[in-house]
Structures are given as C-alpha cells and as structure tokens.
TORLOTI-563490 format. One record per residue: chain; x, y, z of N, C-alpha, C in turn. Coordinates in steps of 0.1 Angstrom, whole numbers, plus 5000, padded with zeros to 4 digits. Layout:
BEGIN
 ch n_xx n_yy n_zz ca_xx ca_yy ca_zz c_xx c_yy c_zz
  A    X    Y    Z     X     Y     Z    X    Y    Z
...
END
This chain:
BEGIN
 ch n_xx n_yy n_zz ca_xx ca_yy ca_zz c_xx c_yy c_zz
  A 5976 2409 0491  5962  2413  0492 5960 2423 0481
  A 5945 2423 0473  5945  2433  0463 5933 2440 0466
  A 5935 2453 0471  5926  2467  0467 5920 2469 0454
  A 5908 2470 0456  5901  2475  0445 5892 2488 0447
  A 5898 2503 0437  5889  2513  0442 5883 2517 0433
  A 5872 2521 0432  5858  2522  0427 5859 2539 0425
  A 5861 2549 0416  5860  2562  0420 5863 2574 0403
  A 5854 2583 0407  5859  2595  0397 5866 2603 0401
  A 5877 2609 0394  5882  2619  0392 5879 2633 0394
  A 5864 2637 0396  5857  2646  0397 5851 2643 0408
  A 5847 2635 0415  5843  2626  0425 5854 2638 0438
  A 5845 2646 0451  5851  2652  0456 5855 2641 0469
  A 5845 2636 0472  5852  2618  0485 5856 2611 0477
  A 5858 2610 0466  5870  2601  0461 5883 2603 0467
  A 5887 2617 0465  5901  2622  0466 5900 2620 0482
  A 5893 2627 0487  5889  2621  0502 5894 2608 0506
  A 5882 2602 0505  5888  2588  0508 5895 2577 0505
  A 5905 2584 0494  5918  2580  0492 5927 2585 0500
  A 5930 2595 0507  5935  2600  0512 5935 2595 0530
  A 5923 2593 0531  5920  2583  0546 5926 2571 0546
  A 5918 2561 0535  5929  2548  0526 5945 2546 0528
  A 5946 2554 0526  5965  2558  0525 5970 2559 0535
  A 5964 2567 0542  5970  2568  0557 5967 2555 0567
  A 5959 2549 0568  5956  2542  0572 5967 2529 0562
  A 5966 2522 0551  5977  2518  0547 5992 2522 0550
  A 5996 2535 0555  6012  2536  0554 6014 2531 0567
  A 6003 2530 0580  6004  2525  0590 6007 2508 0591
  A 5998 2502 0584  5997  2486  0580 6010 2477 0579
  A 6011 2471 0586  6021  2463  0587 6026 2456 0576
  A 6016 2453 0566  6021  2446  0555 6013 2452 0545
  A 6021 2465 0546  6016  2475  0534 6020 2469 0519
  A 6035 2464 0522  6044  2461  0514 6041 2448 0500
  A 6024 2443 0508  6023  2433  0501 6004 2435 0498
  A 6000 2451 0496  5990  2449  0493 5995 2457 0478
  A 5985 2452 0472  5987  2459  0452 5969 2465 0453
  A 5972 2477 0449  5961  2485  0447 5957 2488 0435
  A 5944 2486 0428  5940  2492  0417 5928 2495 0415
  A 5933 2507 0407  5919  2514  0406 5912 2514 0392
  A 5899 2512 0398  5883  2509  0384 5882 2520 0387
  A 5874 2522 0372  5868  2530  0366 5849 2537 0369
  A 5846 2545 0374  5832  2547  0376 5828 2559 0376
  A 5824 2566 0364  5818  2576  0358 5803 2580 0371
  A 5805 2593 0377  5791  2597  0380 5782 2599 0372
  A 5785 2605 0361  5780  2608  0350 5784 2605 0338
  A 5781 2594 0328  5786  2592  0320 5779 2600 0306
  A 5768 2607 0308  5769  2615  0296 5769 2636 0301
  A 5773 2631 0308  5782  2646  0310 5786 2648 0300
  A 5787 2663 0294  5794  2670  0288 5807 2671 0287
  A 5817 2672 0278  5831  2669  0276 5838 2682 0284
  A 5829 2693 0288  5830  2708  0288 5816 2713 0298
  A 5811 2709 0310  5800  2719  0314 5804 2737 0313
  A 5795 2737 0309  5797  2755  0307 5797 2762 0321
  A 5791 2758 0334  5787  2768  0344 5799 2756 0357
  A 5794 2761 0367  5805  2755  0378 5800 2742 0383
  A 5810 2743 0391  5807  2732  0403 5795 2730 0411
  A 5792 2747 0415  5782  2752  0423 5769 2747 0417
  A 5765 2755 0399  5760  2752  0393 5752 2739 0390
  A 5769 2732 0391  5761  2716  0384 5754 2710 0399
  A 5758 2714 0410  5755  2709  0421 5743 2710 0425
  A 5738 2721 0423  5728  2732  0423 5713 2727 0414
  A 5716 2727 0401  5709  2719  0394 5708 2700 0391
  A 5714 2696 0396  5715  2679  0396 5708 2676 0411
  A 5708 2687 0422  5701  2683  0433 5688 2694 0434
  A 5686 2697 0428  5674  2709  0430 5676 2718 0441
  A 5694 2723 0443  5691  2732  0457 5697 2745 0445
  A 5693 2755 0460  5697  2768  0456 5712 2769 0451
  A 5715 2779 0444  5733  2779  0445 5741 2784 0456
  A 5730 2793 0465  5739  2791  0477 5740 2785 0485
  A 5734 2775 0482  5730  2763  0493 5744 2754 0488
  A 5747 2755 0476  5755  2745  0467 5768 2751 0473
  A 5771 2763 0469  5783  2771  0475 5784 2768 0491
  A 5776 2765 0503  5777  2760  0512 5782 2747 0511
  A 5772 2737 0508  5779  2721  0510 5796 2721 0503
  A 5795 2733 0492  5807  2722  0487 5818 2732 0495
  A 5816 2740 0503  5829  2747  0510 5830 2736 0525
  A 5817 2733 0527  5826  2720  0539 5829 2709 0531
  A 5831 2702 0524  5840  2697  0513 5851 2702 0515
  A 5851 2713 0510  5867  2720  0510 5872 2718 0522
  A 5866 2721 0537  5869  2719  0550 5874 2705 0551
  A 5866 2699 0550  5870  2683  0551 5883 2677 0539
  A 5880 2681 0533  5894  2679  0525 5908 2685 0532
  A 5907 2698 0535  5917  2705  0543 5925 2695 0556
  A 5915 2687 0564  5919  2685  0574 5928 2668 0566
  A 5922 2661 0556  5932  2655  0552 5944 2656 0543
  A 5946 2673 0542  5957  2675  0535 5957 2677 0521
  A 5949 2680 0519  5941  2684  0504 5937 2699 0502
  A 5939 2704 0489  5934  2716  0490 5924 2718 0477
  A 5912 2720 0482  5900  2717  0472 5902 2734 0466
  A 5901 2738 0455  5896  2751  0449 5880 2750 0441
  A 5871 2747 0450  5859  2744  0442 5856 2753 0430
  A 5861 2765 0435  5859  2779  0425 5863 2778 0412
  A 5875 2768 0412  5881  2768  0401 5876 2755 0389
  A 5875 2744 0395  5869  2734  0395 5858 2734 0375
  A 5868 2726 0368  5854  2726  0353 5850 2713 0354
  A 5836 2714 0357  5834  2697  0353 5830 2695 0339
  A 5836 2686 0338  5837  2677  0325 5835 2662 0323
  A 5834 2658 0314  5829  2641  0314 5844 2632 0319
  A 5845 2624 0323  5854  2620  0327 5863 2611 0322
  A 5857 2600 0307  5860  2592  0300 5874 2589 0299
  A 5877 2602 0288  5890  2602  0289 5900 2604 0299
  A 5898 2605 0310  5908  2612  0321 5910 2592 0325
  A 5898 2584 0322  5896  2571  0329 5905 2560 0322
  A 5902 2567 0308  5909  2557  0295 5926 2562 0303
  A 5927 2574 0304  5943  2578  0307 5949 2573 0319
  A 5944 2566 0327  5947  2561  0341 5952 2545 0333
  A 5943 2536 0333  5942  2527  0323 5953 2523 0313
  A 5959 2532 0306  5972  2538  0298 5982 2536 0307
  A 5985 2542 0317  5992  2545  0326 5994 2530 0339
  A 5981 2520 0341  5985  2514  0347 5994 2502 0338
  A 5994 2504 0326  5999  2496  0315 6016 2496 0314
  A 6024 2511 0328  6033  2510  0321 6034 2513 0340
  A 6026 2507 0352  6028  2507  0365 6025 2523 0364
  A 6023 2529 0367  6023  2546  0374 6004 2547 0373
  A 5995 2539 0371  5980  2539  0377 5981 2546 0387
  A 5984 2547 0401  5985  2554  0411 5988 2565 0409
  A 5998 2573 0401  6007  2586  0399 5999 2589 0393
  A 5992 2586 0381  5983  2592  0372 5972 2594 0380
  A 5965 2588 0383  5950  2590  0390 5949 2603 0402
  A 5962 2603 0409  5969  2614  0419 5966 2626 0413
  A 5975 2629 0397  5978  2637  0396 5967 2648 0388
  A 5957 2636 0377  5947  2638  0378 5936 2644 0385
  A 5935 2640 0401  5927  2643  0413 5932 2662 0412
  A 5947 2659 0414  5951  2674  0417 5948 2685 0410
  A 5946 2677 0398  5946  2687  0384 5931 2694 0386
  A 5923 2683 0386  5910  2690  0388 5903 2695 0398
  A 5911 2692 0412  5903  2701  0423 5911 2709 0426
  A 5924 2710 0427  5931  2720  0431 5937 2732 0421
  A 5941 2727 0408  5942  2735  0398 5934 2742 0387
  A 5924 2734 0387  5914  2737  0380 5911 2734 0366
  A 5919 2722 0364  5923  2722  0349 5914 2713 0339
  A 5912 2716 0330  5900  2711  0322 5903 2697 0314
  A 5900 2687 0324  5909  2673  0326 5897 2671 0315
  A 5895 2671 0304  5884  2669  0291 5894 2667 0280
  A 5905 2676 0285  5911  2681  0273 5921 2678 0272
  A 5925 2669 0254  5937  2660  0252 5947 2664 0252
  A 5953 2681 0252  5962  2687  0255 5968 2685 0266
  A 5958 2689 0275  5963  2690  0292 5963 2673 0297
  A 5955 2668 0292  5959  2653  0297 5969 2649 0297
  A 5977 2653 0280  5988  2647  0275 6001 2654 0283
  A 6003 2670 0288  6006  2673  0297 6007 2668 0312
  A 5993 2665 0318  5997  2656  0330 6003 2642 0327
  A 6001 2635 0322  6005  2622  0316 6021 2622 0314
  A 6028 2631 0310  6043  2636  0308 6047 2639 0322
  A 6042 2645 0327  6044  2648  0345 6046 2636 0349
  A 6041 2624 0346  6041  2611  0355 6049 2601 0351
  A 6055 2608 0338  6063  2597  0331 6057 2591 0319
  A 6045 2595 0311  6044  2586  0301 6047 2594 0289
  A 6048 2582 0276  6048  2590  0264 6041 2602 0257
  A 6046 2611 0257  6035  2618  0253 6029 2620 0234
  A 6036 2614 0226  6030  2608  0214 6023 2593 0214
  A 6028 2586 0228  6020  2575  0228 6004 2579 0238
  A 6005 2590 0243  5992  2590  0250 5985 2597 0242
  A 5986 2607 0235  5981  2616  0222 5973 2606 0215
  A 5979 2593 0211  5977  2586  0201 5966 2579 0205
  A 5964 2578 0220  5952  2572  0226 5943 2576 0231
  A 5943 2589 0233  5933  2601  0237 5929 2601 0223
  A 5931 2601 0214  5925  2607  0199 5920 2598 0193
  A 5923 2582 0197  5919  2571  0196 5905 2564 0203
  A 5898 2552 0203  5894  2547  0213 5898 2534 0224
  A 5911 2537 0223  5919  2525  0232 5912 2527 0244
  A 5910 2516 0252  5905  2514  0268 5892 2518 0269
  A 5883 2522 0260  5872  2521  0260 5861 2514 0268
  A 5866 2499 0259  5862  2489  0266 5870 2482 0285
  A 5880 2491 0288  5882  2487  0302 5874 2497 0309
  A 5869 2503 0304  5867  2516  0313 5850 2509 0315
  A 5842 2504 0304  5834  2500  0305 5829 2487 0314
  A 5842 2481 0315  5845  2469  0320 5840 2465 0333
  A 5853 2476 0338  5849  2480  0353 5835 2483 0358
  A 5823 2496 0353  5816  2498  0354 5810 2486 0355
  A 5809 2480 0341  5799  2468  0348 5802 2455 0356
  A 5808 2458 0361  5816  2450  0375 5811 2458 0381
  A 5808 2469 0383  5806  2474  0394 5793 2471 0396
  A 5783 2474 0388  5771  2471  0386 5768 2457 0392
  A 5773 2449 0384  5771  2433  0393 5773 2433 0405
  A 5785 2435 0412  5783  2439  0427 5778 2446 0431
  A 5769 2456 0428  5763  2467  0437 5763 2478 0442
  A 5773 2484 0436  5782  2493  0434 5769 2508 0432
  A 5768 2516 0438  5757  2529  0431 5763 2542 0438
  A 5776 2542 0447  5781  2557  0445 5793 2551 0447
  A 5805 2561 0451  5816  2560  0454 5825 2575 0460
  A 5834 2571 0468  5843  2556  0464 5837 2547 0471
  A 5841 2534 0464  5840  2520  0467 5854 2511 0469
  A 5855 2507 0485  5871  2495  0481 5865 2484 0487
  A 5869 2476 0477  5871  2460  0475 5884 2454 0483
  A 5884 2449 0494  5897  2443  0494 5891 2423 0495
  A 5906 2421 0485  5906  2405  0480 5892 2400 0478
  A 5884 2409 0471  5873  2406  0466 5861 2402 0477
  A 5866 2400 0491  5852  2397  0500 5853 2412 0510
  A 5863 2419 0514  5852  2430  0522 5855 2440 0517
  A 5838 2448 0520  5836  2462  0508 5841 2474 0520
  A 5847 2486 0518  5839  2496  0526 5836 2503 0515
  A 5826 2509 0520  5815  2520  0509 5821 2537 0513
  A 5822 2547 0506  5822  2558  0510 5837 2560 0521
  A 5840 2579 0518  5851  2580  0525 5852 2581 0539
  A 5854 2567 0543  5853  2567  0562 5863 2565 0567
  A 5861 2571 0579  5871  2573  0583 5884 2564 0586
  A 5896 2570 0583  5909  2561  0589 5906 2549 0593
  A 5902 2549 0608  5906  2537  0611 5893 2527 0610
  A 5883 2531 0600  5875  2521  0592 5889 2514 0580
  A 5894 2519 0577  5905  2512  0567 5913 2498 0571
  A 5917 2511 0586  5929  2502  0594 5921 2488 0593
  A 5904 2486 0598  5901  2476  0605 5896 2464 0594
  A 5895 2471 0580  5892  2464  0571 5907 2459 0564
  A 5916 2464 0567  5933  2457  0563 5936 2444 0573
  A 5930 2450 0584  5934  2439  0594 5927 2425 0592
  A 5914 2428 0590  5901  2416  0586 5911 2407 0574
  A 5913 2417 0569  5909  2410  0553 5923 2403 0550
  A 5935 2407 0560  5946  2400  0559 5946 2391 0567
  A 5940 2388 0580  5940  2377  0588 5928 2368 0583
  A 5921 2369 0582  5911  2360  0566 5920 2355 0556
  A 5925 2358 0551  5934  2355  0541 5949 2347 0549
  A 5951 2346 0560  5964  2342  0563 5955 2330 0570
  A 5943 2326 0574  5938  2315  0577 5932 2307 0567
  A 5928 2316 0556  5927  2304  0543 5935 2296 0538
  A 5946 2305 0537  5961  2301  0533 5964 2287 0548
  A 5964 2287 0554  5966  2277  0565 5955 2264 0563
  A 5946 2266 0565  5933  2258  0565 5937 2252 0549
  A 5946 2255 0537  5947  2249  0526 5961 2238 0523
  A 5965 2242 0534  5976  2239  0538 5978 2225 0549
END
C-alpha cells in the first residue's frame, strides 16, 4: 500500500497529523508493507526566504486577528501538539519560505531517508527554532540524517528538484487539494486534516481490504 502526504514543514498540523498517522500505523498489522511518501505543498509559496517578525505576527496579519488573539490560538497548538508528544516552541519559531527545506526532502528521498529528513526538518523548525531558509543549517540537518554534505550544498545553491517540488503541487491542485495535511492512501481514499488516530486506523483498514479484494477479483 502507498501513503501519500501532502504537507509543509512550517505547517503546525502537519507535524500533528503526522504524528496521529504513525501511531495509528505502528498499530496496523501490515505496517510492514505500506511505503510512505511525502509531496511537497508550500502554504505560501512567495513567502519570504526570512519573515522578519514571528509566528504570532505572521498569524496575526495573514488572518486579520489581534496578536493576542494569535498568541492564543497558537498556544493551544502548542497544547495539542503536547498531548501527541511534540514540543512546539512557537516563540521561537522563523517563518520562512519553505522551497528549499522541500527541494531538501526530495534530495534525501533519493538516497531512502525522505522520512528522517522531513522529521528532522519538522523539529528544527518548531521546536528549535532554526531558520530552515538557510543553506548552512539545512546542510547541517541534512548531515544529521546521513546525507552528503557537499552533495547537498551543491543542491541547495543549485536548482535541483525544483521541478519535483512543483510537481507535486500540481498534483495536488488536480485533486483538490487546498490545505493540509492531506493523505492519499493507494490513490483512492483521502483523509484531509490532522484527525484523529483512529480516523487513520480506519482508513489503513479500508484501503488494505479494498486492495486485497481487487487483488482477488483479478485473480
């Protein structure tokens, strides 16, 4: 069976509902035989490589609320993250364009560690705070996961995966795709948004017994 997830990096229910995802997979009986990969989907694709003000800020201004209103929603964020085992530092948090962090996943599923990267990525930017823009610190996480670090240099400074990154997006677009996260399993059932666990469980279960009657009925 193949996962497909739909999500940014900066995306605070992405990390979320990856996290529900998983759990719900380590349960699955035939974990062992689903392959998961993850697309590419910019909230913002002309974001700044660098916003200058916060989380709060950008939150604040992109919805027209107060910033303390902003500083509210995004601390039950943080709550909700907590109870799945996440530790959100919104405080710390730079948003930045995400491109490269997307091209660097991409890189990474080229040599298997897509998952490890996109992970460690997530952590970088909500929990550490780190300014995932920047080809230094990329090239730093990127080494954390195992990859080259003159071969990912060379592609952060480059425009390799450009066009996957764009790819995805418009895949997404053709299906219908307008927030995230978004998982695709074996191309026929979606769930939208980070729901809960045992929304996962019930879409592993569908989507493999569908699939183990196609397989029969072809047979």
């Amino acid at each position: 069976m193949i996962v497909e997830i739909w999500s940014d990096i900066a995306c605070p229910w992405c990390y979320i509902g990856r996290r529900r995802f998983e759990n719900a997979l380590a349960s699955f009986e035939h974990r062992d035989q689903v392959k998961v990969i993850w697309r590419s989907f910019e909230l913002d694709p002309n974001a700044p490589r660098d916003y200058a003000g916060s989380v709060n800020d950008l939150l604040a201004e992109r919805y027209g609320m107060t910033r303390e209103r902003a500083e509210r929603v995004n601390q039950q964020v943080t709550e909700l993250a907590a109870v799945e085992g996440l530790e959100y530092h919104m405080n710390r948090a730079h948003p930045v364009n995400s491109l490269d962090a997307h091209r660097l996943i991409h890189l990474a599923a080229q040599h298997n560690l897509q998952s490890e990267m996109k992970e460690r990525l997530q952590k970088a930017y909500f929990t550490e705070g780190a300014v995932v823009s920047d080809v230094e610190t990329l090239v730093r996480l990127a080494v954390e996961v195992g990859l080259n670090a003159d071969e990912t240099h060379q592609m952060l400074t480059g425009d390799s995966y450009h066009d996957a990154v764009r790819a995805d997006q418009h895949r997404a677009q053709q299906i219908g795709i307008h927030g995230v996260p978004f998982f695709l399993l074996d191309g026929k059932y979606a769930v939208s948004g980070a729901q809960p666990t045992e929304i996962f469980t019930t879409a592993l279960q569908r989507a493999w017994a569908d699939a183990i009657l196609e397989n029969s009925s072809e047979n």
